[in-house]
C-alpha positions in Angstrom: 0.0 0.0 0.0 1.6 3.1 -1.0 1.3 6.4 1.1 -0.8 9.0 -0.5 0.2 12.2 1.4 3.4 13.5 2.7 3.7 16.8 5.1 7.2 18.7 6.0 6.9 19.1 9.7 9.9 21.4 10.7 10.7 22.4 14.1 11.1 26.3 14.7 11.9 29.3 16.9 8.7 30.8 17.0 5.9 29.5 15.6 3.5 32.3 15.3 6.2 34.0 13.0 6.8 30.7 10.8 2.4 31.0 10.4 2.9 34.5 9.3 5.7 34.0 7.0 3.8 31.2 5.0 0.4 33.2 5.1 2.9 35.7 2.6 3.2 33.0 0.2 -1.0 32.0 0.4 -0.9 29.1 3.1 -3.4 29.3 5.3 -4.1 28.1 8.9 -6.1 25.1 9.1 -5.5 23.5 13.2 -2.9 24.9 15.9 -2.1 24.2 19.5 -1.0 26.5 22.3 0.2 25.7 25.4 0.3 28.7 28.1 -1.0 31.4 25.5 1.8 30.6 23.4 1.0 29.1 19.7 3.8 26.0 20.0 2.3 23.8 16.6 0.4 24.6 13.9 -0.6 23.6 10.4 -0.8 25.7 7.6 -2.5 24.3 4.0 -2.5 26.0 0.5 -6.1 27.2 0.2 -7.9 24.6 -1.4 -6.3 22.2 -0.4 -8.3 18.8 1.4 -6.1 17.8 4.7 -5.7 14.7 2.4 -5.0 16.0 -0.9 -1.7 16.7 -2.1 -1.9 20.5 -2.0 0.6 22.9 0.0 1.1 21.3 3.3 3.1 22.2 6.2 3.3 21.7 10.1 5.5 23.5 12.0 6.4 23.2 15.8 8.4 24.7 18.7 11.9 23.7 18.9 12.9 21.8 22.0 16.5 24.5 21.7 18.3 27.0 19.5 17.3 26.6 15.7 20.5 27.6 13.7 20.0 28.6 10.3 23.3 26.8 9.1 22.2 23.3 10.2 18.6 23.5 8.2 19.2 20.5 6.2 15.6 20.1 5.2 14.6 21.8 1.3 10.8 23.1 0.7 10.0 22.8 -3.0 7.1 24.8 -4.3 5.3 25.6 -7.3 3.4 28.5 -8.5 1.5 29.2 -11.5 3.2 32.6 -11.8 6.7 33.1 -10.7 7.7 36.2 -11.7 4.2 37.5 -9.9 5.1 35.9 -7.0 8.3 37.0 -6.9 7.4 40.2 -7.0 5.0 40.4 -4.6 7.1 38.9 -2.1 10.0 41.0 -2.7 7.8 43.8 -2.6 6.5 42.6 0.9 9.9 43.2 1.8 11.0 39.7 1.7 14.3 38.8 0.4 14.2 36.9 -2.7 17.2 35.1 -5.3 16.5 36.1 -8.8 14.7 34.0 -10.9 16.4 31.1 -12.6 15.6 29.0 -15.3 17.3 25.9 -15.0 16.9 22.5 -17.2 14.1 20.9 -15.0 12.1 24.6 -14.6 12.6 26.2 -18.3 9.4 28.5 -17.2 11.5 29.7 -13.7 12.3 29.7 -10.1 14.1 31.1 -7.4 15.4 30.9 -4.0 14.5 32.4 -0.6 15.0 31.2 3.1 12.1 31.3 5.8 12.9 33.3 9.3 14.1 29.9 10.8 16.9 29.3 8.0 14.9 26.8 5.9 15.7 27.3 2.0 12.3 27.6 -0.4 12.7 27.0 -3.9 9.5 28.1 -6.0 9.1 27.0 -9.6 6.8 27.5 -12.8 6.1 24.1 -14.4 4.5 25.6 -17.5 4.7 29.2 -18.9 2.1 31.3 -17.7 -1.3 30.8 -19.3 0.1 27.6 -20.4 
């Protein structure tokens, strides 16, 4: 029986600023836990996305100690039906951004950024847009 859903589940510094970060790039907050009025887990789902359907899906969770950008071994891929739109937006936002890229396996683009905790983001295009 093969699995038919996989979730990143990264553990952070502060997990009301990792829920804010991702609302930026559309995610939205779909269950959370707090523990002593502090949020300490959360999940955070692409819009239309079913629980069990392979949308955008990511938990995120207190770190037990420090979280040091330099050990983030973990890579988030993502995909967007408009790069340069997002790209824009986001940098416009104020959040750093690499410049777009067009590399053999994403001809219509992608580039890099890094969430507040250290973990790198690479967004592609899989089709030129209104493709």
């Amino acid at each position: 029986m093969p699995i038919e859903g996989l979730t990143a589940y990264a553990h952070v510094a502060d997990v009301q600023r990792s829920v804010d970060f991702y609302r930026r790039l559309g995610l939205e907050l779909r269950n959370s836990h707090e523990e002593d009025g502090r949020l300490v887990w959360a999940f955070v789902t692409s819009p239309a996305a079913d629980p069990n359907d392979a949308g955008a899906r990511l938990m995120v969770a207190l770190a037990d100690g420090a979280v040091e950008p330099s050990q983030q071994a973990v890579l988030f891929y993502c995909w967007s039906p408009d790069v340069e739109a997002l790209h824009a937006e986001l940098r416009d936002a104020g959040i750093v951004v690499g410049a777009i890229e067009y590399p053999f396996y994403m001809p219509a683009g992608e580039f890099r950024m890094v969430d507040p905790d250290g973990y790198v983001l690479l967004v592609g295009q899989l089709n030129a847009a209104g493709s």
